[in-house]
C-alpha positions as CSV (number, residue, x, y, z in Angstrom):
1,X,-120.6,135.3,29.7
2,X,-122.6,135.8,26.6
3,X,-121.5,138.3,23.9
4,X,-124.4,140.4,21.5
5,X,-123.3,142.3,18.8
6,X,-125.5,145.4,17.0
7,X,-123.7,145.4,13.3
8,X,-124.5,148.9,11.5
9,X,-123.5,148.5,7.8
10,X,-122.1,151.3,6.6
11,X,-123.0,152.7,10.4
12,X,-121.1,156.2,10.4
13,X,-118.4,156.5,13.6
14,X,-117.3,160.1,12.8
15,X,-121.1,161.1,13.0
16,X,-121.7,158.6,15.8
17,X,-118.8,160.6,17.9
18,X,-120.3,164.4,17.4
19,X,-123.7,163.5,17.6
20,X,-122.8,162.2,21.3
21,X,-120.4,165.0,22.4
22,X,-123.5,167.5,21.4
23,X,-125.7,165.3,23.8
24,X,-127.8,164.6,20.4
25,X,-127.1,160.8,20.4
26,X,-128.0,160.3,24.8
27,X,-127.2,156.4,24.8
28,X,-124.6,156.2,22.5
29,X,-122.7,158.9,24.4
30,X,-123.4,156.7,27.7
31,X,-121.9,153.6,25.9
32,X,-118.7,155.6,24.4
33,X,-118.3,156.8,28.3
34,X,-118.6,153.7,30.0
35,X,-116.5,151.3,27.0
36,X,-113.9,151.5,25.1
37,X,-113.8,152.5,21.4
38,X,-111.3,151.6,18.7
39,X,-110.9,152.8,15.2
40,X,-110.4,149.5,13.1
41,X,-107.9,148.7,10.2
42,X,-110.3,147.3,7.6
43,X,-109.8,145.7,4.1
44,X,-112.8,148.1,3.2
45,X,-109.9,150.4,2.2
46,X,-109.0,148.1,-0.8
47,X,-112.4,146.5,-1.2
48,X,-115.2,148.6,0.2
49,X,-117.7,145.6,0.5
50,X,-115.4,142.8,2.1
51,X,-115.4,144.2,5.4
52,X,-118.4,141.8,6.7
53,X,-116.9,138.6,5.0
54,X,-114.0,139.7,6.9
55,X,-115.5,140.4,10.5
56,X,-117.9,137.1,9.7
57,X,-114.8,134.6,9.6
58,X,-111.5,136.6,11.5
59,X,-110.2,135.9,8.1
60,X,-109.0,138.4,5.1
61,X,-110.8,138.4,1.8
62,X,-107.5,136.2,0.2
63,X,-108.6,133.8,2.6
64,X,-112.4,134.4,2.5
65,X,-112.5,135.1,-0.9
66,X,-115.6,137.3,-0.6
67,X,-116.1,141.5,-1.3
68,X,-118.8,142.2,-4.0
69,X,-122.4,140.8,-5.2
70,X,-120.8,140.3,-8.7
71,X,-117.3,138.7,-8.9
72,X,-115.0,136.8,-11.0
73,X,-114.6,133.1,-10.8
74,X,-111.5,131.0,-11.9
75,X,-112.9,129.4,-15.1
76,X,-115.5,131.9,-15.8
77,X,-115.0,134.5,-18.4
78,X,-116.6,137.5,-16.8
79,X,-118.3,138.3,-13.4
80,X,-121.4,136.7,-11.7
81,X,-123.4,136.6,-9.3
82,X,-121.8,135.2,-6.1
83,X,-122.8,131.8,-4.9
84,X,-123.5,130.4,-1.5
85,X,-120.3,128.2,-1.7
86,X,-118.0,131.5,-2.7
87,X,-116.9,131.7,1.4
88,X,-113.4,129.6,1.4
89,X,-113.8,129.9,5.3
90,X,-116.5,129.1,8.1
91,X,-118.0,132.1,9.9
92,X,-117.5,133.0,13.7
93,X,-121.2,131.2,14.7
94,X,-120.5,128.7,13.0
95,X,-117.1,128.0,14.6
96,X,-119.1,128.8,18.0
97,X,-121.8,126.2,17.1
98,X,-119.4,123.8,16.5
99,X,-118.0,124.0,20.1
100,X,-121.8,124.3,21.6
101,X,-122.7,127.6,22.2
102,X,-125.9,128.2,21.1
103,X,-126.5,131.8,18.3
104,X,-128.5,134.4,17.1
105,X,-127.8,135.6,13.9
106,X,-130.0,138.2,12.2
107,X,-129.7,139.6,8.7
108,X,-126.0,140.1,9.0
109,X,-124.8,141.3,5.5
110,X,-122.9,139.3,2.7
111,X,-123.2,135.5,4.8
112,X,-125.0,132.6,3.9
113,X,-126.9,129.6,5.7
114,X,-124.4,126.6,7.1
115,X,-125.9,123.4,8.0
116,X,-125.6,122.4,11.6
117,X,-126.0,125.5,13.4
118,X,-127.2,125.4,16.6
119,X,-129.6,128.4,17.7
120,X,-131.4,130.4,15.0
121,X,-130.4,132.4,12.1
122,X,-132.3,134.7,9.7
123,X,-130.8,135.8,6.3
124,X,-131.1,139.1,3.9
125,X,-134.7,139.7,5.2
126,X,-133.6,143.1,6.1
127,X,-130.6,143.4,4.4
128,X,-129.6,146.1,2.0
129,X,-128.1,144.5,-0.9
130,X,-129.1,140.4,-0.7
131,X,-126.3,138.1,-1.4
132,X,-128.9,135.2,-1.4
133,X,-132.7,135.2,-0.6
134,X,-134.9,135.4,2.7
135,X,-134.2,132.3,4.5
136,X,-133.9,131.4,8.3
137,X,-132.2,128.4,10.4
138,X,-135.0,126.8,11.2
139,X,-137.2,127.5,8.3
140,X,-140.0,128.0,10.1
141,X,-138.9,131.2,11.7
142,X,-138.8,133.4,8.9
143,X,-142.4,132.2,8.5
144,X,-143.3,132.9,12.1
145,X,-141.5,136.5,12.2
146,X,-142.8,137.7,9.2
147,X,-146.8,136.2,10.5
148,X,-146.3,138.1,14.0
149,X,-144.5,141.1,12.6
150,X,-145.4,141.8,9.2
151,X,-143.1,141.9,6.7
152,X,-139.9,144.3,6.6
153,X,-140.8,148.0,6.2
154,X,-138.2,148.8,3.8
155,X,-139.6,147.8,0.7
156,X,-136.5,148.0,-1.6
157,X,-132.9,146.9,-2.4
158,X,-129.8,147.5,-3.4
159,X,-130.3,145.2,-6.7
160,X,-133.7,145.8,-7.2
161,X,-133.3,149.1,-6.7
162,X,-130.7,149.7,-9.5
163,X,-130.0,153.3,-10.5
164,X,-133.2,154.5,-9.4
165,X,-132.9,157.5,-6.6
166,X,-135.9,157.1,-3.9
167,X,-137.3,160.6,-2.7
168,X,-135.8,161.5,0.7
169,X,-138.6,162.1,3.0
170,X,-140.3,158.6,1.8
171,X,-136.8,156.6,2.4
172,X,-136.1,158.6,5.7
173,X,-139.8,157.9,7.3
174,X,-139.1,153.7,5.7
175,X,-136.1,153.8,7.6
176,X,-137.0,154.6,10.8
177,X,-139.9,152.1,10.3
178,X,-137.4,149.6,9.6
179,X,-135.0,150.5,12.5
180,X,-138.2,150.0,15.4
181,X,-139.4,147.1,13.2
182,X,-135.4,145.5,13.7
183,X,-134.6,145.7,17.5
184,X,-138.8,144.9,17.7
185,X,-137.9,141.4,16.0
186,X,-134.7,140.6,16.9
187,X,-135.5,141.0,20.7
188,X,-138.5,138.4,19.4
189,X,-135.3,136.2,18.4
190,X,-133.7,136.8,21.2
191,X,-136.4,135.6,23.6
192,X,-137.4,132.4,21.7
193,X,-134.7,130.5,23.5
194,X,-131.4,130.6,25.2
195,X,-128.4,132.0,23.2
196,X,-124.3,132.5,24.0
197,X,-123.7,134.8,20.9
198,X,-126.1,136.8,19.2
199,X,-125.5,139.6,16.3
200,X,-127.8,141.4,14.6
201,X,-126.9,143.4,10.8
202,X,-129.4,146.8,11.2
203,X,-128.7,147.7,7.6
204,X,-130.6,151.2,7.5
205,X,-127.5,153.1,7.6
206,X,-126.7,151.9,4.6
207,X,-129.6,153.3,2.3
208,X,-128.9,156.6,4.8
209,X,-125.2,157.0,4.1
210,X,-125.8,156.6,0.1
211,X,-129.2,159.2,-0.1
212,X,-129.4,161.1,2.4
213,X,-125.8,162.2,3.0
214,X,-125.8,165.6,1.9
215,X,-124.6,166.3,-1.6
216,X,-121.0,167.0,-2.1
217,X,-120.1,167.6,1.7
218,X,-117.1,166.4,3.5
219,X,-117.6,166.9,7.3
220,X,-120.3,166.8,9.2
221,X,-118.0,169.0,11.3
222,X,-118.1,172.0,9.3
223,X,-121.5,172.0,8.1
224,X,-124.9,173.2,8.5
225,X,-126.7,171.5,10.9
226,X,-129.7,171.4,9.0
227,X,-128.1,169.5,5.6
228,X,-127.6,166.4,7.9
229,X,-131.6,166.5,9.4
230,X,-132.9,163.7,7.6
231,X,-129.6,161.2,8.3
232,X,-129.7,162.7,11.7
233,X,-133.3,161.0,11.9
234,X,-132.5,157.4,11.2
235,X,-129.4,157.6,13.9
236,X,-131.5,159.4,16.4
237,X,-134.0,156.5,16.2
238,X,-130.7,154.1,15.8
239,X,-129.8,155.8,19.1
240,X,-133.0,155.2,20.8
241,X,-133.9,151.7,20.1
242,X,-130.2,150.5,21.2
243,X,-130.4,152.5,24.4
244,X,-133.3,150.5,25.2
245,X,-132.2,147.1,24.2
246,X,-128.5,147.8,26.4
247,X,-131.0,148.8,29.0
248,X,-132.8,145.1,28.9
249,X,-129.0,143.3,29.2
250,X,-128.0,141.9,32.4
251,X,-124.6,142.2,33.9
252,X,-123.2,139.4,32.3
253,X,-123.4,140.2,28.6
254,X,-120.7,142.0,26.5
255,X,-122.8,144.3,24.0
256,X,-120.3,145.3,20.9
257,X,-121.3,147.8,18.5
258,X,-119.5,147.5,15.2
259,X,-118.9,148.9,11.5
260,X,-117.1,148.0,9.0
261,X,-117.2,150.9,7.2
262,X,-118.5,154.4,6.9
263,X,-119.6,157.5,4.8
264,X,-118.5,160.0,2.3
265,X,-119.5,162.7,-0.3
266,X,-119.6,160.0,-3.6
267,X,-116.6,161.0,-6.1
268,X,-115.4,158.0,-8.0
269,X,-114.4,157.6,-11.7
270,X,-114.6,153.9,-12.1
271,X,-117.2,154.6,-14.8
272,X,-114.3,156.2,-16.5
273,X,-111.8,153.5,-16.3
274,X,-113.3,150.9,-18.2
275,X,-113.2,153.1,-22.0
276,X,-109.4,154.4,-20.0
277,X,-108.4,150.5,-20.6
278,X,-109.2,150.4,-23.6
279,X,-107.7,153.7,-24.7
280,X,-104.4,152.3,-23.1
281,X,-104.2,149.4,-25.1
282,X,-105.7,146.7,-22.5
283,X,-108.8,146.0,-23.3
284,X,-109.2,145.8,-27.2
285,X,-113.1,146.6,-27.9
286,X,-114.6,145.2,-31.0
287,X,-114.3,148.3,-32.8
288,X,-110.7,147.8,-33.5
289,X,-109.8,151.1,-33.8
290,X,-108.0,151.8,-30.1
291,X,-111.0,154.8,-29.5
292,X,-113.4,153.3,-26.9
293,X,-116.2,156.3,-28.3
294,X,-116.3,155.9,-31.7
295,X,-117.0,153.0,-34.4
296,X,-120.1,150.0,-33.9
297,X,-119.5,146.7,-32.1
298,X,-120.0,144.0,-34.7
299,X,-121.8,142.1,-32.0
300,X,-125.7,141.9,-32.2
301,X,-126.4,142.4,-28.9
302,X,-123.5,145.1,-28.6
303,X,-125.1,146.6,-31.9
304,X,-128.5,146.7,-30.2
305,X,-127.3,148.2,-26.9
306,X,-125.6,151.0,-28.7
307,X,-128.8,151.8,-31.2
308,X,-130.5,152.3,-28.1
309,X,-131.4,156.3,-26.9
310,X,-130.2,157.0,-23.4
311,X,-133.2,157.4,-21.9
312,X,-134.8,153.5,-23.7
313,X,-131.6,152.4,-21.8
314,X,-132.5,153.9,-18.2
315,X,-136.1,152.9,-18.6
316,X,-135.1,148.8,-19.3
317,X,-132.6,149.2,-16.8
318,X,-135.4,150.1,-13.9
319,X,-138.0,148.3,-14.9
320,X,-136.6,144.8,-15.8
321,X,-136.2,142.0,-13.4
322,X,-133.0,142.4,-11.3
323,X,-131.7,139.2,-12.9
324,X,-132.4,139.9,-16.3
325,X,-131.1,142.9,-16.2
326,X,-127.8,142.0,-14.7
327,X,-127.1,139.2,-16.5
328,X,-128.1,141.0,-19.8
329,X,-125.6,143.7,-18.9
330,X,-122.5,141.6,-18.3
331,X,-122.9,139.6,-21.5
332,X,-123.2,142.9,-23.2
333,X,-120.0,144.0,-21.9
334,X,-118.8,140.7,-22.8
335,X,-120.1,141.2,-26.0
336,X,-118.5,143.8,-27.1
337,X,-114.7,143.2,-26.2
338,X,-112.3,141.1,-28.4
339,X,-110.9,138.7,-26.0
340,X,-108.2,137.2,-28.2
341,X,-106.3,141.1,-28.0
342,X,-107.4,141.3,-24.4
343,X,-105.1,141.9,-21.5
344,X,-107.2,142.9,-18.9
345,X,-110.8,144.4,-18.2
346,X,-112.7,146.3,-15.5
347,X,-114.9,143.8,-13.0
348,X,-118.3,145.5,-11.6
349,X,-118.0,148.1,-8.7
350,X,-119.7,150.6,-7.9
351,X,-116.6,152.4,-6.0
352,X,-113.3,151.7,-6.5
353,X,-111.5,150.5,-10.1
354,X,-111.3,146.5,-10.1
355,X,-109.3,145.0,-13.0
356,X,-109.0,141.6,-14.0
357,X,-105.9,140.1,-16.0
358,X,-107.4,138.1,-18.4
359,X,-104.9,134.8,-17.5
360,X,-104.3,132.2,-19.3
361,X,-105.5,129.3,-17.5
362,X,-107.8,130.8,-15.2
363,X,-110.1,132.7,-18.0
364,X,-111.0,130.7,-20.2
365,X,-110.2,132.9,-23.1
366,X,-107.2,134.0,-21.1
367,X,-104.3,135.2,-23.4
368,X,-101.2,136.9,-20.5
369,X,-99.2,134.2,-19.9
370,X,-99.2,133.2,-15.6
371,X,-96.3,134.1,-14.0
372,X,-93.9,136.4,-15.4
373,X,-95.9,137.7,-17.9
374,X,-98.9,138.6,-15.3
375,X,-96.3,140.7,-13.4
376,X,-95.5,142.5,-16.2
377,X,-99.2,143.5,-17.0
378,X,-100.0,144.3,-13.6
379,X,-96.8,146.6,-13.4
380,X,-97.8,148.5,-16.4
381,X,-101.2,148.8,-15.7
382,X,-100.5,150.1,-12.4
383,X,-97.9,152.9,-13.4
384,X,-100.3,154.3,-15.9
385,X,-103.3,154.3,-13.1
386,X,-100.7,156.2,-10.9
387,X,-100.2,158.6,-14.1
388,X,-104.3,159.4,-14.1
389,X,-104.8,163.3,-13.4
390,X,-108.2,164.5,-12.7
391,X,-108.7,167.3,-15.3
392,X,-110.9,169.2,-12.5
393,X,-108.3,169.4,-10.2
394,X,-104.9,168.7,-12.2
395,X,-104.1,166.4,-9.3
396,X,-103.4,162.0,-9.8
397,X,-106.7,160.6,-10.0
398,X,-106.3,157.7,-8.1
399,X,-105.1,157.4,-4.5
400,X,-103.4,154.3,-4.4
401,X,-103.2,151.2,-6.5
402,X,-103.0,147.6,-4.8
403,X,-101.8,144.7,-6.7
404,X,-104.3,141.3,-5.2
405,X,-101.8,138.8,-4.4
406,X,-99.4,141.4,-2.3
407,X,-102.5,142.7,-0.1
408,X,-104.6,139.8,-0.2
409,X,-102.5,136.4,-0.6
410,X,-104.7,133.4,0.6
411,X,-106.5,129.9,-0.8
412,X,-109.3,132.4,-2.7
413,X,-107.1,135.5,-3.9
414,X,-108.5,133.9,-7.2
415,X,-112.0,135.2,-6.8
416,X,-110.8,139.2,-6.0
417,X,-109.8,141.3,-8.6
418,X,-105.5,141.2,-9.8
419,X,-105.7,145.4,-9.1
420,X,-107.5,147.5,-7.8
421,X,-107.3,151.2,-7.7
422,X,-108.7,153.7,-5.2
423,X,-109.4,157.1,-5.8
424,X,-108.0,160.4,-4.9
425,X,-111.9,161.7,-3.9
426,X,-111.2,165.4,-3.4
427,X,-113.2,166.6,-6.2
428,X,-116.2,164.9,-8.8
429,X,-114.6,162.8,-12.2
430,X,-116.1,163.7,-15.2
431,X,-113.0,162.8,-16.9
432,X,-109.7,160.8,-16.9
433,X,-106.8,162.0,-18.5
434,X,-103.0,159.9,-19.5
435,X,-99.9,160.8,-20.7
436,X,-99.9,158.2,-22.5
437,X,-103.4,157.8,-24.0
438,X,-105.2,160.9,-23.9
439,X,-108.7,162.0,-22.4
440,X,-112.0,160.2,-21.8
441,X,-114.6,161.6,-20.5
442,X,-118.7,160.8,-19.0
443,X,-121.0,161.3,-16.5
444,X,-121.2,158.7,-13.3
445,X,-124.6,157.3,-13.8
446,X,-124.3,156.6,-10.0
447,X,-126.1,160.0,-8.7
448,X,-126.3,158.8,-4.7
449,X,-125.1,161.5,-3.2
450,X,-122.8,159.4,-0.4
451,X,-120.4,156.5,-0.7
452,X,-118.2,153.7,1.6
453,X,-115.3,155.7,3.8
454,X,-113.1,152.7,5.1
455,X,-113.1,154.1,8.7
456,X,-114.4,151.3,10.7
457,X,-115.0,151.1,14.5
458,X,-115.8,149.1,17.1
459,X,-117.3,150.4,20.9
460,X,-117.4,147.4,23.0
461,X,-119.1,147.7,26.8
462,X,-119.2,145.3,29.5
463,X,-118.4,143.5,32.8
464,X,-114.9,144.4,33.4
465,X,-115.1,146.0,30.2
466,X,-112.8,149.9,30.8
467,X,-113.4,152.7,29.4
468,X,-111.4,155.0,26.8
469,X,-110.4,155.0,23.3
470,X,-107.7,152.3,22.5
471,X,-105.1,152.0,19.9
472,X,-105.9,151.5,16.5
473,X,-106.8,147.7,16.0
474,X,-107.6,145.2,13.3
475,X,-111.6,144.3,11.9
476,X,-109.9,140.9,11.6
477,X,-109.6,140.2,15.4
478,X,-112.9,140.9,16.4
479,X,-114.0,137.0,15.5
480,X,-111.3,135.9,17.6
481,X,-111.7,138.2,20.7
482,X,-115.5,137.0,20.9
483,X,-114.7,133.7,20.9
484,X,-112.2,134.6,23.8
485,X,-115.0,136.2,25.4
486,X,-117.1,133.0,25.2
487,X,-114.5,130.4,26.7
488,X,-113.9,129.2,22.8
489,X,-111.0,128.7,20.8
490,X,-110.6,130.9,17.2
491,X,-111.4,128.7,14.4
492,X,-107.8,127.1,12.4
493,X,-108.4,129.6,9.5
494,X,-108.7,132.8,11.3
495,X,-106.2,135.5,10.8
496,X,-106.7,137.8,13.9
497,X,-105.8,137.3,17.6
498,X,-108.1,137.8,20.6
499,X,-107.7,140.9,21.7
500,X,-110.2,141.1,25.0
501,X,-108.7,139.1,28.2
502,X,-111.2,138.0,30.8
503,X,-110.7,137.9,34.1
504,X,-109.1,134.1,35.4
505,X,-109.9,132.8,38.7
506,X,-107.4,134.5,40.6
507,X,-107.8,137.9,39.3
508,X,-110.3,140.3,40.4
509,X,-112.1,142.1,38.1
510,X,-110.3,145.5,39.6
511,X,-107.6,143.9,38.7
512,X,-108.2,142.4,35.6
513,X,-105.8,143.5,33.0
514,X,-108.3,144.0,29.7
515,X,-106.9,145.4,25.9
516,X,-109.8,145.8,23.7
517,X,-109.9,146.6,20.4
């Protein structure tokens, strides 16, 4: 039995699922009706970028420890850039390696190289937003890939992208490009030697959920065909290329295809919540006048950032180094808040609210005492989220609010935000207003017109394998069940349970009894 798994980030399921019943998506409609498809419970709805950490290791991101490029770390005072040694876990190749079966892993998003793995690997070449750099297991393959293939079509990221907005057509015809370019190389992979497990990350839906959803639309359901022609394109050609890689298995392979998340019309506020803390009380800005829009930061580097026109801001902010840039940013921020009067401040995000208490002991400037006193600061903070009204619509302006060690308890809960809160995404933010503390009010410098849904999915198709649509399971078994699949036992730190039962000596495979998730 050998087990190959086609990873779309941010790969759509709801567009996946009327694209086939119209006939418009040919070989994903022949998967769906000879497997079986499951909607998947996925920390995405808490932390929209932990869901691959999470299908990576059959682990949550408490034990994990992993959801976002930039995160806080126990003895640092603000956010950084996350570092190889960040995963508190191994990943599901790795565990497989360990018990000989011999992988394929391809560009899947948010992992890291581990020593002693045996097969090949290849990391963010094609990914969307790189945790690390280009690198492959051996390193010679990268080299050889790149020589025979060219290098990856895309030509941008996530980080080096920044707040920039690529035309449409250009990014459509660059990801098809990259799509052919993907399946073209990793069935390169695949052929260089024998494999057990092999999974590859084709992270084009990501760039096509966040530019070329159509603005400020809901449903693909009950829209105009036409507004959805250029995201239609890059899943046709999704559509194609794995039709014709299924079409090259033999009988004996299980092919899953897997998201962890999937896409929405953009309406957030967290670039609202970080002057709302302050306004409350929490964050106490330099200014020292409780009014996050008014006075100067006495810091120079605050000083300078606020001297600065809008547009000088925008123009450093796309053409500096990625690095620079980043790091510039966060001391900035850092810069400008008084940390000896600070309870808590906002972490980076580009979706939901993350807060940080800032904890004596773990911050180094850390002032809320652990314990008791760190309940008390997250209850308040969290009843005057769940007091937020969007102006727009008069209605709470966030969702729900999810306190890190009750969701997420585990050896890295330290590395995750205390709170976070998740927004109630029925209408646009351009303001935020309390009870308590008034209005505040800005524009989202995040224009992409789509954002992360947390509706995960997993269509799995093989020997034995029925067909249907199964209960509701977890993105946290899928690591186990494929090491079921594979004769292996789950790693000791995995969470989830196998949830695919093959076939034992006595039982024929009509009789086989088989839950998938």
């Amino acid at each position: 039995m050998k087990v190959l798994i086609i990873g779309l980030d941010m790969g759509d399921g709801k567009l996946i699922r009327h694209w086939s019943k119209q006939g418009r998506l040919p070989h994903f409609s022949k998967l769906i009706g000879s497997g079986m498809w499951s909607d998947l419970e996925s920390p995405t709805r808490v932390l929209h970028t932990s869901g691959w950490p999470t299908f990576a290791t059959g682990a949550s991101p408490g034990a994990h420890g992993v959801y976002y490029p930039y995160q806080a770390k126990p003895g640092r005072q603000v956010a950084s850039h996350i570092e190889p040694d960040q995963y508190g876990v191994p990943t599901l190749w790795k565990t497989a390696s360990d018990q000989g079966a011999r992988c394929v892993i391809y560009d899947i998003p948010e992992t890291f190289p581990e020593t002693g793995l045996q097969g090949t690997a290849v990391y963010d070449w094609g990914t969307w937003a790189w945790y690390g750099t280009p690198a492959s297991q051996p390193a010679n393959v990268l080299l050889d890939m790149k020589r025979k293939f060219g290098p990856y079509p895309l030509g941008m990221e996530a980080k080096r992208l920044g707040l920039r907005i690529p035309e449409t057509r250009d990014l459509e015809s660059r990801l098809v490009k990259s799509i052919r370019y993907k399946f073209q190389t990793f069935q390169w992979l695949l052929g260089r030697d024998s494999w057990d497990l092999a999974a590859v990350g084709l992270c084009e839906t990501h760039p096509a959920g966040h530019y070329l959803w159509p603005a400020d639309i809901d449903s693909v359901e009950k829209s105009d065909p036409g507004q959805f022609a250029q995201i239609f394109h890059v899943y046709e050609t999704l559509d194609a290329e794995l039709g014709a890689l299924a079409g090259r298995l033999d009988g004996q392979t299980t092919l899953m295809v897997l998201s962890t998340d999937g896409v929405r019309s953009n309406r957030v506020a967290c670039h609202l919540l970080a002057p709302m803390l302050e306004k409350l009380g929490y964050t106490a800005g330099l200014a020292g006048n409780g009014n996050p829009q008014s006075g100067a930061p006495r810091s120079l580097l605050g000083r300078a950032r606020h001297m600065m026109p809008p547009g000088a801001k925008r123009w450093i902010a796309d053409n500096l180094p990625w690095w620079l840039r980043d790091r510039l940013g966060s001391q900035a921020a850092a810069s400008e808040i008084d940390w000896t009067r600070t309870k808590a401040f906002t972490l980076p995000t580009d979706l939901e609210g993350c807060i940080r208490i800032n904890l004596k002991g773990r911050e180094p400037q850390g002032i809320v005492e652990p314990g008791k006193g760190y309940q008390e600061v997250c209850d308040a903070i969290g009843n005057d989220l769940k007091a937020l009204t969007n102006p727009a619509t008069g209605k709470r302006a966030v969702k729900e609010v999810w306190i890190r060690n009750e969701v997420f308890p585990g050896k890295q809960q330290e590395y995750l935000p205390d709170i976070v809160a998740t927004w109630n995404d029925d209408a646009p933010f351009a303001a935020l207003v309390s009870p308590r503390a008034g209005q505040v009010a800005g524009v989202n410098p995040d224009q992409r017109t789509g954002t992360h849904s947390p509706e995960a999915f997993l269509l799995s198709v093989g020997p034995n394998q029925p067909a249907g649509i199964s209960p509701s399971a977890r993105l946290v078994d899928v690591a186990p069940t494929v090491l079921k699949l594979l004769g292996l036992k789950p790693g000791k730190e995995m969470e989830g349970k196998p949830t695919i039962f093959q076939p034992t000596d006595n039982t024929s495979p009509s009789d086989q009894p088989v839950l998938s998730v």
